[in-house]
C-alpha positions as CSV (number, residue, x, y, z in Angstrom):
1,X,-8.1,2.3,-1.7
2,X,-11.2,1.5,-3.6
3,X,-14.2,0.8,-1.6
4,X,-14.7,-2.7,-3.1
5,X,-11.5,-4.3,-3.4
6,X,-10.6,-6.9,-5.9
7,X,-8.5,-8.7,-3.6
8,X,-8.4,-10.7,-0.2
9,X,-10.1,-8.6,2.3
10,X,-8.0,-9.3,5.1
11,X,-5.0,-7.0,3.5
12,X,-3.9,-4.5,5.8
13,X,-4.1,-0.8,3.8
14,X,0.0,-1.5,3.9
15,X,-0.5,-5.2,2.5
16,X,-3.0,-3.3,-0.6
17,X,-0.1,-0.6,-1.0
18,X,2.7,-3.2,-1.5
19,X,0.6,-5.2,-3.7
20,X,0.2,-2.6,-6.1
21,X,3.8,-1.4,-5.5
22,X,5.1,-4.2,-6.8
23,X,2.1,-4.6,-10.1
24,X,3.6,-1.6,-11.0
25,X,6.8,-2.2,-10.7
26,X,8.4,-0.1,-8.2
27,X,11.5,-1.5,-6.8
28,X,11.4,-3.2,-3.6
29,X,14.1,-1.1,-1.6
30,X,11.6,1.9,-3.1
31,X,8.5,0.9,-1.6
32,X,8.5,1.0,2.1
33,X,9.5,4.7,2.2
34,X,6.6,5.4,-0.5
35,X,4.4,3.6,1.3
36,X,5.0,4.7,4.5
37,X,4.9,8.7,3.3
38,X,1.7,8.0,1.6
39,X,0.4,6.4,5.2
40,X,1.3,9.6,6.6
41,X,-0.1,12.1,4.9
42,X,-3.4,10.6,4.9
43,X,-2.9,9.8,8.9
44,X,-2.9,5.5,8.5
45,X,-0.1,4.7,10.7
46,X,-1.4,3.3,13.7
């Protein structure tokens, strides 16, 4: 996540990652499980 970003502040990290999920065009039924393995690994899921 880029220190400054170019969108509303009030996303969530998960709101950002679905955002640009979807900007690049990774399918829908995709994305939660990407996004939730990427939270993971960098410890975001609380």
């Amino acid at each position: 996540m880029p220190d400054f970003s170019p969108v509303y502040e009030e996303l969530k990290v998960w709101e950002f990652l679905e955002l640009y999920a979807g900007a690049y065009g990774i399918e829908k039924n995709v994305r939660q499980t990407k996004i939730d393995a990427k939270l993971q690994r960098v410890n975001l899921t609380e």
